[in-house]
C-alpha positions, 0 to 999 in steps of 0.5 A, a space after each residue: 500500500 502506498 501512504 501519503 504521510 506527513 513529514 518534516 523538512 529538514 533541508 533543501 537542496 536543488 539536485 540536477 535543476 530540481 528542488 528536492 528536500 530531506 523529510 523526517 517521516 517519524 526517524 525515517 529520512 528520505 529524499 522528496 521533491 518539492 516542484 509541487 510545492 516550491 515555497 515550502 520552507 525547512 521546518 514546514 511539514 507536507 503530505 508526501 506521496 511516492 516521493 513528492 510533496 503534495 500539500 503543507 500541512 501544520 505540525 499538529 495534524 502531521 504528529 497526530 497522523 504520525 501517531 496513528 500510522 505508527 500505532 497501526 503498524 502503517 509506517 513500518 510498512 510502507 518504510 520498513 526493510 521488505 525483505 525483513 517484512 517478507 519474512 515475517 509474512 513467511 513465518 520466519 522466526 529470526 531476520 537471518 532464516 539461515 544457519 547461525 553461520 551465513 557462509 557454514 556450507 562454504 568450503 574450506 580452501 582446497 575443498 574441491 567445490 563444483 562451480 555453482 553458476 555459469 560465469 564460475 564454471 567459465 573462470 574455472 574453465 579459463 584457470 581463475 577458479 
């Protein structure tokens, strides 16, 4: 789903001829572009959607919205890390699903291994593997 939430300016800055800002959206950063909204001011809030500013908003409407996303797990979904959601969605109980040891399969050096993808099975071939 994707949210229009409110955050706050923290900086402006002009990025290949386009008016663009750092908003806070409740501790998360993110770069939004202000074309739609060029007097918006650092401090200001905005309604922000699929990174462009849309509307100013004053500062007690933004933390009350703030609030309720948050309290509604909405911000963690629509600014949380997808691969961790996907593997909560899957049922996984920790972040890393793997063994404790994210390389425990790798083998050792000069454990004959078979190549694993083509471009591998090509640098053995050539003496680089």
């Amino acid at each position: 789903m994707c949210l229009a939430v409110p955050g706050r300016v923290l900086d402006i800055g002009e990025k290949d001829g386009t008016r663009m800002a750092t908003v806070d959206f409740g501790g998360v950063h993110k770069e939004v572009c202000l074309e739609y909204l060029p007097d918006l001011q650092v401090g200001e809030y905005a309604i922000v959607h699929v990174g462009f500013a849309l509307q100013r908003l004053d500062e007690e409407s933004a933390r009350q919205t703030l609030a309720l996303f948050e309290e509604l797990g909405m911000l963690q979904e629509e600014f949380g890390d997808p691969w961790e959601q996907a593997a909560a969605q899957a049922g996984a109980d920790s972040p890393w699903p793997f063994a404790d040891e994210p390389f425990a399969d790798t083998p050792s050096a000069g454990e004959a291994t078979a190549p694993r993808h083509a471009q591998d099975r090509h640098a053995q071939e050539e003496g680089r593997l």
